[in-house]
C-alpha positions in Angstrom: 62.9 -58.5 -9.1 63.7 -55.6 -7.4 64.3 -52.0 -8.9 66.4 -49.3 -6.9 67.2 -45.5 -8.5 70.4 -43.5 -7.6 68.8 -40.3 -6.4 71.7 -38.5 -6.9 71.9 -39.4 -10.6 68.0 -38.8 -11.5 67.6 -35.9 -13.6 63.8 -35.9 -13.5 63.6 -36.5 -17.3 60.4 -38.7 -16.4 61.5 -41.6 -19.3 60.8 -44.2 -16.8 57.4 -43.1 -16.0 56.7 -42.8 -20.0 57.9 -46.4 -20.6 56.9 -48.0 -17.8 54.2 -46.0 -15.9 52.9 -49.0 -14.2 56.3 -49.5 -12.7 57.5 -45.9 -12.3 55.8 -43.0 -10.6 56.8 -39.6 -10.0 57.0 -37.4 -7.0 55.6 -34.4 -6.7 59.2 -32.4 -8.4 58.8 -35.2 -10.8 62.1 -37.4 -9.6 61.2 -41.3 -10.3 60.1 -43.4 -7.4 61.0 -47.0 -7.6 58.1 -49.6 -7.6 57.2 -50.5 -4.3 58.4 -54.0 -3.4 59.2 -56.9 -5.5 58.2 -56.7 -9.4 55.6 -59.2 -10.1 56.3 -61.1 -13.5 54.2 -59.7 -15.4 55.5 -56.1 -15.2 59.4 -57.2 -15.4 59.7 -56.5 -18.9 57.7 -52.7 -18.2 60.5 -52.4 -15.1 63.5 -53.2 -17.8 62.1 -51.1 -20.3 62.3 -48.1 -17.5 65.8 -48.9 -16.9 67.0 -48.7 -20.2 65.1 -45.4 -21.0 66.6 -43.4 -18.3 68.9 -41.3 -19.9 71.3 -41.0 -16.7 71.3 -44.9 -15.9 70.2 -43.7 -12.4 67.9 -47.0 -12.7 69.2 -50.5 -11.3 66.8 -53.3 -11.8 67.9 -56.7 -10.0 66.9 -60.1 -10.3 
């Protein structure tokens, strides 16, 4: 599982962080970075949940 975020599309609301902050960190304007590398099983539900609370759909998560 992969995750990649539209930059151009993050608003900075931080939802992803808040569902998922194992998955999701923020940078130091508080824009999402993506986790780094491929999801490991047991956080692919926290990485979906990140997706779907991002407000903007700026969040792609691939299996």
């Amino acid at each position: 599982m992969k995750i990649t975020i539209d930059s151009s599309l993050c608003s900075g609301h931080a939802r992803c962080a808040a569902a998922a902050p194992e998955v999701f960190r923020l940078d130091d304007d508080g824009y999402a970075l993506p986790y780094d590398g491929e999801v490991p099983p047991e956080l692919q539900q926290a990485a979906r949940d990140g997706e779907l609370a991002c407000p903007e759909r700026a969040i792609t998560v691939e299996q």
